[in-house]
N, CA, C and O atoms as a MOPAC input file, in Angstrom:
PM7 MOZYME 1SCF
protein

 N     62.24700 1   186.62500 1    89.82500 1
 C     62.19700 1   185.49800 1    90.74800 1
 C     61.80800 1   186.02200 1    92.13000 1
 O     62.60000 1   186.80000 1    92.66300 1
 N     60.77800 1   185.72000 1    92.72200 1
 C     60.24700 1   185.61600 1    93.84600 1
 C     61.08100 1   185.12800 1    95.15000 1
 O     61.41400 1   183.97800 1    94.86600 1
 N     61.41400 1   185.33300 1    96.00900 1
 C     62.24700 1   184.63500 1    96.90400 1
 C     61.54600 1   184.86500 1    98.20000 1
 O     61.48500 1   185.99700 1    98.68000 1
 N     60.86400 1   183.52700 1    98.94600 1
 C     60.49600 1   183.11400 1   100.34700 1
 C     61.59300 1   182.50800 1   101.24200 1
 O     62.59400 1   181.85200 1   100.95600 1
 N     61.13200 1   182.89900 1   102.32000 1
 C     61.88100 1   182.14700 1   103.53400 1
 C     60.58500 1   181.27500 1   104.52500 1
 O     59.50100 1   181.47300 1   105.07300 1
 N     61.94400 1   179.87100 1   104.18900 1
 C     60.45000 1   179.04200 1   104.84800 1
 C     61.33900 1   177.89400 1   105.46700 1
 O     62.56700 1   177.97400 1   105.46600 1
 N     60.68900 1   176.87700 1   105.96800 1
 C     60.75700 1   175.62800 1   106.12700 1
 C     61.10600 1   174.54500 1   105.50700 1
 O     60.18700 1   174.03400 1   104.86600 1
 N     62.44100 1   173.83200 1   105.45600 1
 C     62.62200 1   172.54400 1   104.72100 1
 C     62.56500 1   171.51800 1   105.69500 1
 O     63.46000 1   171.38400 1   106.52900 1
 N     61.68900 1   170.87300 1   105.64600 1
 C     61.55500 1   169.74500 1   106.69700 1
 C     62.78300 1   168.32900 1   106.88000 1
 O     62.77700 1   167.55200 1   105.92500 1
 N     63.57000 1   168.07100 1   107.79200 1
 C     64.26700 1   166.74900 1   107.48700 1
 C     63.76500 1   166.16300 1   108.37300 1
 O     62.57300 1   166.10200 1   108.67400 1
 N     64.96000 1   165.52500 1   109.01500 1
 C     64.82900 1   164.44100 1   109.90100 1
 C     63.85700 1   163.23400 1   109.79000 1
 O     63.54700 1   163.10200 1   108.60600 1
 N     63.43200 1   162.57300 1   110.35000 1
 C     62.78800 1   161.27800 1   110.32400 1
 C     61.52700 1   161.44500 1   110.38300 1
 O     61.06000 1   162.58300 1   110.34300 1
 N     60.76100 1   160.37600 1   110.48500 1
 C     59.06200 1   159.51000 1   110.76600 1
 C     59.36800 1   159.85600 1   112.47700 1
 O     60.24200 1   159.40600 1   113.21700 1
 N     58.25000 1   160.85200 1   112.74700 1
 C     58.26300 1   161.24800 1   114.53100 1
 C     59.66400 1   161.87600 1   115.29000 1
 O     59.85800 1   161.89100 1   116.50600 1
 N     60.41900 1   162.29500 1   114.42300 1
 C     61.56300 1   163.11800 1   114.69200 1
 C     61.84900 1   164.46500 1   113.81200 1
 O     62.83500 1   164.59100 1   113.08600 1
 N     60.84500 1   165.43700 1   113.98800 1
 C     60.83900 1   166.65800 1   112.82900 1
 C     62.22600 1   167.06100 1   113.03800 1
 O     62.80000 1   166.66500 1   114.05200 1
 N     62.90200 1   167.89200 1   112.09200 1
 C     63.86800 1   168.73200 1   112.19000 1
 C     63.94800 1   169.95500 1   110.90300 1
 O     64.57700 1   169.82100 1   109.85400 1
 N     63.33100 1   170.86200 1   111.21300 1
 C     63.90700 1   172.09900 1   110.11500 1
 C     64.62400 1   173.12800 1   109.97500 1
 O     64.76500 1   174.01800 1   110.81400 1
 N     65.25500 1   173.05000 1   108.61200 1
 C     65.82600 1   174.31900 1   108.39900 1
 C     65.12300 1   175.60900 1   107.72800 1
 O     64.36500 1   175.54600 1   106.76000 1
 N     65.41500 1   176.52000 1   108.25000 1
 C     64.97600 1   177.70100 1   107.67600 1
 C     65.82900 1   178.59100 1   106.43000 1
 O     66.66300 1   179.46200 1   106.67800 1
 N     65.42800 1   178.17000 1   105.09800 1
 C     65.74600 1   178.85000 1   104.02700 1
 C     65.21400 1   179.93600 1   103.48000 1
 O     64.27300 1   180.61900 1   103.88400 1
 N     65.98100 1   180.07000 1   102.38500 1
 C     65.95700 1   181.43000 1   101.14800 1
 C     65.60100 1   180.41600 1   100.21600 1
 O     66.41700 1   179.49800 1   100.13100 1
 N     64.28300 1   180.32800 1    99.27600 1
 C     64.07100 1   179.43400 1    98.35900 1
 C     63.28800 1   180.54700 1    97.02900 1
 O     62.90000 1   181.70900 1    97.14500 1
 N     63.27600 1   179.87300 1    96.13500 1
 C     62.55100 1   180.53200 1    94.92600 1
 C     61.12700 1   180.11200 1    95.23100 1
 O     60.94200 1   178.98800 1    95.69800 1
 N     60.05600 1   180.96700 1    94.99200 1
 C     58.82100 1   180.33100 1    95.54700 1
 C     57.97300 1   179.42200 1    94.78900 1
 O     56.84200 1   178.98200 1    94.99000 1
 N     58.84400 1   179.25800 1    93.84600 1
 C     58.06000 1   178.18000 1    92.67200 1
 C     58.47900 1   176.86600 1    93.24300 1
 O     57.86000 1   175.81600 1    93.07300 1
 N     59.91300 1   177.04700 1    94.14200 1
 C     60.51000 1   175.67600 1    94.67900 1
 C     59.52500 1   174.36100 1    95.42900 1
 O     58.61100 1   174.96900 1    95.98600 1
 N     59.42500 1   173.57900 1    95.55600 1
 C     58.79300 1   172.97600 1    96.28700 1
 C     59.61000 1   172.82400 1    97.71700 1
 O     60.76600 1   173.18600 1    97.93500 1
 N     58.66100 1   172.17000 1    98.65900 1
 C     58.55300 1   172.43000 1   100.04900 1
 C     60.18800 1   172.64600 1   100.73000 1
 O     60.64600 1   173.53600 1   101.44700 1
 N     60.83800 1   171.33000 1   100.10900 1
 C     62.04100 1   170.55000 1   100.67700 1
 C     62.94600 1   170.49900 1    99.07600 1
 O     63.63200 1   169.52900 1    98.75300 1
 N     62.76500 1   171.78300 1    98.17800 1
 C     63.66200 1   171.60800 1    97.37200 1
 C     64.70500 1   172.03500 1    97.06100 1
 O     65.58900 1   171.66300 1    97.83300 1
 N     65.12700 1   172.82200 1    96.06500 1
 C     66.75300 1   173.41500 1    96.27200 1
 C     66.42700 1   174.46400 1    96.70100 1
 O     65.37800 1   175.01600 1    96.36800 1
 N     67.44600 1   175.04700 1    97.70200 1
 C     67.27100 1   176.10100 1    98.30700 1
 C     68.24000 1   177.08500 1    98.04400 1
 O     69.24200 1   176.68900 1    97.44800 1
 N     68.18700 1   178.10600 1    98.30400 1
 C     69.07300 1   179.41100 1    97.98900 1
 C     70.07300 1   179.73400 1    98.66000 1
 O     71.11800 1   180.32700 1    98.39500 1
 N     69.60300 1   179.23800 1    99.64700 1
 C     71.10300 1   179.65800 1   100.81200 1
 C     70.15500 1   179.27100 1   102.36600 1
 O     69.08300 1   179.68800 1   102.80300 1
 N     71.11300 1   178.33400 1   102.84700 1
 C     70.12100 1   177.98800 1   104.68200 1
 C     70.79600 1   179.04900 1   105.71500 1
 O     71.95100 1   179.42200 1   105.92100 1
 N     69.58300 1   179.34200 1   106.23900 1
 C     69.61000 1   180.46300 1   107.06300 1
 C     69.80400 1   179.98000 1   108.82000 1
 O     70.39000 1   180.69500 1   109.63300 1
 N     69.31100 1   178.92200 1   109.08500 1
 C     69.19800 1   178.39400 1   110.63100 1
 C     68.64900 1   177.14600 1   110.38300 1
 O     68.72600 1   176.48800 1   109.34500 1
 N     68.08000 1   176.87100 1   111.43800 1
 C     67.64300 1   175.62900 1   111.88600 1
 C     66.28000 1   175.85100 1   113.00300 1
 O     66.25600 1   176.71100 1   113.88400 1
 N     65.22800 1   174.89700 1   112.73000 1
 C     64.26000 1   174.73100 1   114.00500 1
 C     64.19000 1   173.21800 1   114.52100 1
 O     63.81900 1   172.29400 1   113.79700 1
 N     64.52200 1   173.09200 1   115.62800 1
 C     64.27300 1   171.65600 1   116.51200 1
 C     63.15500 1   171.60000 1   117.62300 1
 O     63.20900 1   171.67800 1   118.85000 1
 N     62.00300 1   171.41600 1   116.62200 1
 C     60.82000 1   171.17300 1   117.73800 1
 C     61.05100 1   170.25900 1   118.96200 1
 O     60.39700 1   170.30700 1   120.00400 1
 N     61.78700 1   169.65600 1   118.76700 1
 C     62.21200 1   168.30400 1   119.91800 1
 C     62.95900 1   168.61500 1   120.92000 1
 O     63.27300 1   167.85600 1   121.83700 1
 N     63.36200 1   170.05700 1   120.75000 1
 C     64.43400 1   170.35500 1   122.24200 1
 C     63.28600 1   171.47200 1   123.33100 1
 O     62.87900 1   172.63300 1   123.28500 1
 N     63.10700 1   170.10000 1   124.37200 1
 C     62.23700 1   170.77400 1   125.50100 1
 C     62.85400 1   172.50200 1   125.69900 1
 O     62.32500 1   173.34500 1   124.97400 1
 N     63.53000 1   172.78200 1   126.30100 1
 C     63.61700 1   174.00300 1   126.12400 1
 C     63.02500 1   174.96900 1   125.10400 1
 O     63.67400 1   174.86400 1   124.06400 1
 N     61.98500 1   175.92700 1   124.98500 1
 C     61.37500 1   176.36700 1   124.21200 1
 C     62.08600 1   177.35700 1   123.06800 1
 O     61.79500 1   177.40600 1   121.87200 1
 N     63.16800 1   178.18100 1   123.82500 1
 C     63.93000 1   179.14700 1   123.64200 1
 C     64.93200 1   178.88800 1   122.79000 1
 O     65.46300 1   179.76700 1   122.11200 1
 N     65.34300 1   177.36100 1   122.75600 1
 C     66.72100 1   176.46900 1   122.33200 1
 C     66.29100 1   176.06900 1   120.95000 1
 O     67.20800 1   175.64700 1   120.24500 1
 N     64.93400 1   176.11400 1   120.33700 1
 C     64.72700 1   175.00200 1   119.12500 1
 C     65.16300 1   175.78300 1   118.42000 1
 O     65.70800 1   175.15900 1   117.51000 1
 N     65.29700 1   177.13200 1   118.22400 1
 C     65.93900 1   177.68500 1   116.59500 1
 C     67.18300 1   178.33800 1   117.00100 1
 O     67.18200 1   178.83900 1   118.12500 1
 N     67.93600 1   178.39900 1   116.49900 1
 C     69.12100 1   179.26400 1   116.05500 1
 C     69.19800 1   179.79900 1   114.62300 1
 O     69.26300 1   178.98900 1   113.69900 1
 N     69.19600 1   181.03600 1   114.39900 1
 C     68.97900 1   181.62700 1   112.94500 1
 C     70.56800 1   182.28800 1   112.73600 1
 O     71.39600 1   182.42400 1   113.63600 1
 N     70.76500 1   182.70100 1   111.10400 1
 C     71.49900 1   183.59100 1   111.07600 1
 C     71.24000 1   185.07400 1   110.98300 1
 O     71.22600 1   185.36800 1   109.78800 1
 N     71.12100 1   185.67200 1   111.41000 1
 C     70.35700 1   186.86900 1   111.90900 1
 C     70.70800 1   187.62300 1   110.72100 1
 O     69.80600 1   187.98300 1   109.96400 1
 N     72.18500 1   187.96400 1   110.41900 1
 C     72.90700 1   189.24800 1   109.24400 1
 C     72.20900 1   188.34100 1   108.18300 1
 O     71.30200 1   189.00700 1   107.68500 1
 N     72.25000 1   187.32300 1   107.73400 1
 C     71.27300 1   186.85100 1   106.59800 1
 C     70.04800 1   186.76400 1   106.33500 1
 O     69.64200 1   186.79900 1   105.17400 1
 N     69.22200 1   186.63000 1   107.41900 1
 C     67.64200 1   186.45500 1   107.35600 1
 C     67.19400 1   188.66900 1   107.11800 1
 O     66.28800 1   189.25800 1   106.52900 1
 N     68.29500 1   189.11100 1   107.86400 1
 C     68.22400 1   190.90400 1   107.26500 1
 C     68.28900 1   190.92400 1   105.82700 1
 O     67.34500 1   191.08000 1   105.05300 1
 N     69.71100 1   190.72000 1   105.50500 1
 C     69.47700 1   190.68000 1   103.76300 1
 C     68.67600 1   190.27400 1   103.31100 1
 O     68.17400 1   190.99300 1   102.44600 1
 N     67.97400 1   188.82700 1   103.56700 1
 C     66.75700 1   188.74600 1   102.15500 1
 C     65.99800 1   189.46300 1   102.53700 1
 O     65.65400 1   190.31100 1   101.71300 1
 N     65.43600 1   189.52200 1   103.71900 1
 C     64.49200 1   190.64000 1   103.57000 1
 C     64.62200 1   192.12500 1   103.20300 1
 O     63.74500 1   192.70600 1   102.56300 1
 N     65.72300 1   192.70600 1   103.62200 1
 C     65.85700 1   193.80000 1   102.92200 1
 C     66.18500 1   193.81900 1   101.23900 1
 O     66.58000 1   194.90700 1   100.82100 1
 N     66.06200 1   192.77100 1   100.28900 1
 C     65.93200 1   192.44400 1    99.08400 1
 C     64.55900 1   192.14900 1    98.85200 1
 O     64.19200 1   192.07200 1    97.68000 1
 N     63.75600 1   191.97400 1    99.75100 1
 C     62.25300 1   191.66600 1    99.07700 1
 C     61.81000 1   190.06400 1    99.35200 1
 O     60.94800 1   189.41500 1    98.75800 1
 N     62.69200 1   189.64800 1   100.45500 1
 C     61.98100 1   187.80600 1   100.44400 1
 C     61.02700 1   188.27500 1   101.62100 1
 O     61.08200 1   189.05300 1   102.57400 1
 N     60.07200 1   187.34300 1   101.02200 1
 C     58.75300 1   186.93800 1   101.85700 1
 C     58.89800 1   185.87000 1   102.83200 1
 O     59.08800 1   184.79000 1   102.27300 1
 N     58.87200 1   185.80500 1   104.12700 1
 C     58.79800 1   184.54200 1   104.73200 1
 C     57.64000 1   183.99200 1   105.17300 1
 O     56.81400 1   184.67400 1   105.78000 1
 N     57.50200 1   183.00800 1   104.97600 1
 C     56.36300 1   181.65700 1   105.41300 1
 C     55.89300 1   181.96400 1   107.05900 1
 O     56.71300 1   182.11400 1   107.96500 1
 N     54.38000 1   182.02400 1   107.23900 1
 C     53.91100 1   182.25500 1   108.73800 1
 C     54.72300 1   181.43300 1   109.54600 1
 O     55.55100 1   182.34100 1   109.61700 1
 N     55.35300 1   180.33900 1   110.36900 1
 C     56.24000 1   179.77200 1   110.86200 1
 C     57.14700 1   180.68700 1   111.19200 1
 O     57.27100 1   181.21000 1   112.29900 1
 N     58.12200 1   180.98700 1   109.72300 1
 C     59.33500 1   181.50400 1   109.40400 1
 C     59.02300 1   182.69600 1   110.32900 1
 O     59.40500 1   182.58400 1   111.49400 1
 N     58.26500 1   184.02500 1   109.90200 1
 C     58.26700 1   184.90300 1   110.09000 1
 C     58.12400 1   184.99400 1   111.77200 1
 O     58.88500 1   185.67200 1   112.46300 1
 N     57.04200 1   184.20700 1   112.28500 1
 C     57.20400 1   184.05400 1   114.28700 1
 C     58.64300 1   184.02000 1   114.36500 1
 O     59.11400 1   184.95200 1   115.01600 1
 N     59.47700 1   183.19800 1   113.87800 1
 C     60.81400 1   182.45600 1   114.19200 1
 C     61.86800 1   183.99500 1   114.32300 1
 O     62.63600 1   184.43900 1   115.17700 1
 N     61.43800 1   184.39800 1   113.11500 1
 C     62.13500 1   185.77800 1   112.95100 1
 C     62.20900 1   186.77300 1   114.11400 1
 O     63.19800 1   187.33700 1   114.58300 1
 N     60.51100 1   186.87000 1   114.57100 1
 C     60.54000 1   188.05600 1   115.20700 1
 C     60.96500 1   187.74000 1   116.68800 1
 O     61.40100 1   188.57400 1   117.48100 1
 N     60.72900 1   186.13100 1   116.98300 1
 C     61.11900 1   186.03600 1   118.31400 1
 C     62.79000 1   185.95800 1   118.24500 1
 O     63.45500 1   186.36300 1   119.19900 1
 N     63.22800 1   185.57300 1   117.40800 1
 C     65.01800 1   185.23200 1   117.52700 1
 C     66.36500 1   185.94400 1   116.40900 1
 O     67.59200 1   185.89500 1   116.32000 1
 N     65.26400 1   186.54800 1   115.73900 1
 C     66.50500 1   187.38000 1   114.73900 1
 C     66.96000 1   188.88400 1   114.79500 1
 O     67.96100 1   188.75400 1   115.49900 1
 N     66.90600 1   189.78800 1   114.60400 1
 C     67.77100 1   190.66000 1   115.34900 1
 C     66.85500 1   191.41000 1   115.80400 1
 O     65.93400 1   191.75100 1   115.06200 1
 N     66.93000 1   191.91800 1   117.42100 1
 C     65.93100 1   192.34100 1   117.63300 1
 C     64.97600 1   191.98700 1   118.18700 1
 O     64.02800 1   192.66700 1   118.58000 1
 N     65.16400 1   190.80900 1   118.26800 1
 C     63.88100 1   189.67100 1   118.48500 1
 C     63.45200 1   189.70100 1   119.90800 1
 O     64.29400 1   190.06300 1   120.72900 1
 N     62.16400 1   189.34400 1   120.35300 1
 C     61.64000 1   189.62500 1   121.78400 1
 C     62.27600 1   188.67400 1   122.68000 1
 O     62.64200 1   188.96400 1   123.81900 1
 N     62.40100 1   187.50700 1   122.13000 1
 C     63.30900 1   186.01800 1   122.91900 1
 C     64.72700 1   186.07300 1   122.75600 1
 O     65.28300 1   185.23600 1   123.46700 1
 N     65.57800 1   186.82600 1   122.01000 1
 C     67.00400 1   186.79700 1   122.14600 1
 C     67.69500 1   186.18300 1   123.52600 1
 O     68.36500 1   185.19600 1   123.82900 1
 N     67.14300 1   187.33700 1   124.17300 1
 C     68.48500 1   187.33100 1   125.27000 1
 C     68.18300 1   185.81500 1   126.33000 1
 O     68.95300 1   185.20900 1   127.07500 1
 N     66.91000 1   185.60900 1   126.03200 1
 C     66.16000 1   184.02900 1   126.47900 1
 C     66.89000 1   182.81200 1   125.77100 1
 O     67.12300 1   181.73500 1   126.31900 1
 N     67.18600 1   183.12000 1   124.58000 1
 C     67.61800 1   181.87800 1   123.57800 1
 C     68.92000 1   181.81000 1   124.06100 1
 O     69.51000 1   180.85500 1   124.56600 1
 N     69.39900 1   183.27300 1   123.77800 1
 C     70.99800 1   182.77000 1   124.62100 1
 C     71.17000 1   182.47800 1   125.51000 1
 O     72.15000 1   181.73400 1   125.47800 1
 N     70.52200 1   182.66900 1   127.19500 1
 C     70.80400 1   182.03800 1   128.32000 1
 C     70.23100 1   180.29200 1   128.24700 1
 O     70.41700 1   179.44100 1   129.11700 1
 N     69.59800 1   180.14300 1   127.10700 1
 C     68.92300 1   178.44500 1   126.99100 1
 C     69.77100 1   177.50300 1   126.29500 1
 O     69.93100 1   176.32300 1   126.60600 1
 N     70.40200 1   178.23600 1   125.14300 1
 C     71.76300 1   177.62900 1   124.48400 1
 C     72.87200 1   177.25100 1   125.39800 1
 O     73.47700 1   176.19500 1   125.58400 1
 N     72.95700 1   178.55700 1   125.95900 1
 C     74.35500 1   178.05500 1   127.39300 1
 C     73.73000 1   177.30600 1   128.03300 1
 O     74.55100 1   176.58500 1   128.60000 1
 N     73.03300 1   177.10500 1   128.22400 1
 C     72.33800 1   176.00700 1   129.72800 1
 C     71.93700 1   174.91400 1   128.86100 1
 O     71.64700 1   174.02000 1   129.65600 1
 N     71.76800 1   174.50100 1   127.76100 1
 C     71.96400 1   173.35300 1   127.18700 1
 C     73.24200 1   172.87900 1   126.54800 1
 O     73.44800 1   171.67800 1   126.37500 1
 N     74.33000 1   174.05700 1   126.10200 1
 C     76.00100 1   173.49500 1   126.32800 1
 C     76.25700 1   172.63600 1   127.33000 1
 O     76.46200 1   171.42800 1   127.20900 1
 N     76.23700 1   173.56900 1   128.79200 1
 C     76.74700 1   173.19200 1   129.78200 1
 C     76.35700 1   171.70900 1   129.98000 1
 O     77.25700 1   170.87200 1   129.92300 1
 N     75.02500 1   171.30200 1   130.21900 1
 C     73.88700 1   170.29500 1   129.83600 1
 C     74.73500 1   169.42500 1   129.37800 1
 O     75.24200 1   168.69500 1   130.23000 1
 N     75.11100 1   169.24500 1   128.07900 1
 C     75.83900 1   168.54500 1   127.28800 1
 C     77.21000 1   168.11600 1   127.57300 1
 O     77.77500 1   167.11800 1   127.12400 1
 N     77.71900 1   169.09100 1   128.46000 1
 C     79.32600 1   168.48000 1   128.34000 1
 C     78.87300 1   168.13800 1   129.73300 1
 O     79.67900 1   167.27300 1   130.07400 1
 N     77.74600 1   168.39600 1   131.07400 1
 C     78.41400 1   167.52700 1   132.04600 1
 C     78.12400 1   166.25200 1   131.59900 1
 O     78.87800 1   165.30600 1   131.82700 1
 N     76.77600 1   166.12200 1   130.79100 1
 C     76.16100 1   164.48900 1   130.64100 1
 C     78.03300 1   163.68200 1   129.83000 1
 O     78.36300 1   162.52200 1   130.07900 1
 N     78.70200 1   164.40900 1   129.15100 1
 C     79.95500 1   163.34900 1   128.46300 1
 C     80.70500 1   163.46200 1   129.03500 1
 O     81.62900 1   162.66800 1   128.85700 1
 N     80.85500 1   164.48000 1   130.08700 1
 C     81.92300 1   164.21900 1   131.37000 1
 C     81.60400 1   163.23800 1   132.42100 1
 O     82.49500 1   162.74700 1   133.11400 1
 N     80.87200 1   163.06100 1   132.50400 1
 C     79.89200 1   162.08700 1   133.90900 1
 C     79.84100 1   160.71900 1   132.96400 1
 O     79.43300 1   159.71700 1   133.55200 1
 N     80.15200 1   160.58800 1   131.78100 1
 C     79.84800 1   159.25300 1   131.18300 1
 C     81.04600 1   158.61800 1   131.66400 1
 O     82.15200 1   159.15700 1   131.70600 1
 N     80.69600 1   157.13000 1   132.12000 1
 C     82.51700 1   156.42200 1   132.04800 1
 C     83.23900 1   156.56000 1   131.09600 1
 O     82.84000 1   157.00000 1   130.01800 1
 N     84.63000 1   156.14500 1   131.37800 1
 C     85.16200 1   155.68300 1   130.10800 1
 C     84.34500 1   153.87500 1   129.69000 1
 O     83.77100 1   152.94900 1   130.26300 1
 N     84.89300 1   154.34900 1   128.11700 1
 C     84.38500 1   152.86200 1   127.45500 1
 C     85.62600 1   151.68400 1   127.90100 1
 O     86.85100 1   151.80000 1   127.91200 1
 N     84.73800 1   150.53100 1   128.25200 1
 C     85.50400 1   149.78100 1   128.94000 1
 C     86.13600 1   148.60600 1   127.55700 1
 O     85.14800 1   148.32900 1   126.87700 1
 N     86.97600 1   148.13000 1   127.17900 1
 C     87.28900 1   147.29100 1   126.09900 1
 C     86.36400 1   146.29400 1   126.50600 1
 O     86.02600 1   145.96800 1   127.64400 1
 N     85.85200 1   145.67400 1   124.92300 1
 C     85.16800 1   144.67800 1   125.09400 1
 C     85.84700 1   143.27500 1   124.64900 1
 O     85.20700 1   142.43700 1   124.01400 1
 N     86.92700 1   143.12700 1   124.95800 1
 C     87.90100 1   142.14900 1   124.73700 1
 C     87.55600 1   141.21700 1   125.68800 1
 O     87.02900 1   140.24800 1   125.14000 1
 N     87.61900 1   141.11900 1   126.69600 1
 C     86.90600 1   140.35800 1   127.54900 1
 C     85.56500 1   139.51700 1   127.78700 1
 O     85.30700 1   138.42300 1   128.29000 1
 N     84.76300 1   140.64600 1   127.12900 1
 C     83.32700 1   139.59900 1   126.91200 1
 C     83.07000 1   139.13300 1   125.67800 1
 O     82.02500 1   138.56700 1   125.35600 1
 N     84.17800 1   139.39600 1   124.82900 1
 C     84.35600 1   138.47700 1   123.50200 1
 C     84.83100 1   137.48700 1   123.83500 1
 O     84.39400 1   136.48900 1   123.26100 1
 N     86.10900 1   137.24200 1   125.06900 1
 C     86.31400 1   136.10100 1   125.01500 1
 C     86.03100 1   134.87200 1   125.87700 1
 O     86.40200 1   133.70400 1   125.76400 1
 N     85.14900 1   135.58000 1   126.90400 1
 C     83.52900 1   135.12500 1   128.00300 1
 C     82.69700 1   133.81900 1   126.86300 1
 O     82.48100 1   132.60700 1   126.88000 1
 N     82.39900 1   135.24700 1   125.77200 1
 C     81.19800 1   134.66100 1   124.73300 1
 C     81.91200 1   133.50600 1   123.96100 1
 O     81.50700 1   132.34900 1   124.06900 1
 N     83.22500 1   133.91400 1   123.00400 1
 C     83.79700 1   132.65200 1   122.60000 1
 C     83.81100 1   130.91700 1   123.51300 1
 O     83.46400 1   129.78400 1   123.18000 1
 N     84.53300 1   131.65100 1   125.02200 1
 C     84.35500 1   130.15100 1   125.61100 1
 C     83.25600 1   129.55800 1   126.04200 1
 O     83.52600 1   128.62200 1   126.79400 1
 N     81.26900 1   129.84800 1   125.74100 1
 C     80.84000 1   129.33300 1   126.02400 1
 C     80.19600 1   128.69300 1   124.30300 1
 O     79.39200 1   127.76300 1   124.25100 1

């Protein structure tokens, strides 16, 4: 058995989202996979932020003999161990944490909507 590392495409119509697997290469594109290795999110402006891999795993298959898919293999060399973008991905991850919790700290609280249920009832 042959084993590639590639691309399973999810997410929606104009919302890509992939994961990066260990598949048998007879598998088709998006089929059972062997074990998921990371993730790629073309959609997060930050360039540095779209993949997160598992690094000690994407070593093993390859040091077993998996082949990865042209995609895969960029993904590898910029973010898996070693990689030329590491220390970039991690200062882009923290700065899109941080990102994240001020935007749900700065959100109000949710206000009950008991009130404009009963606005809407009396008209």
């Amino acid at each position: 058995m042959a084993v590639r590392i590639r691309l399973k495409k999810m997410g929606r119509k104009a919302r890509p989202f992939f994961r990066i697997c260990a598949v048998d290469s007879r598998a088709p594109r998006d089929g059972k996979v062997i074990e998921e290795l990371g993730y790629y999110d073309p959609m997060i402006a930050d360039t540095n932020a779209r993949a997160v891999l598992r690094s000690e795993r994407i070593d093993y298959w390859l040091g077993v003999g998996a082949q990865p898919s042209d995609k895969a293999a960029v993904l590898i060399k910029k973010y898996g161990t070693g990689g030329t973008h590491v220390e970039k991905q991690k200062a882009a991850l923290e700065q899109l944490k941080s990102s994240r919790r001020r935007a749900t700290s700065a959100r109000p609280a949710a206000q009950s909507s008991a009130p404009a249920m009963e606005a809407a009832a009396e008209v």
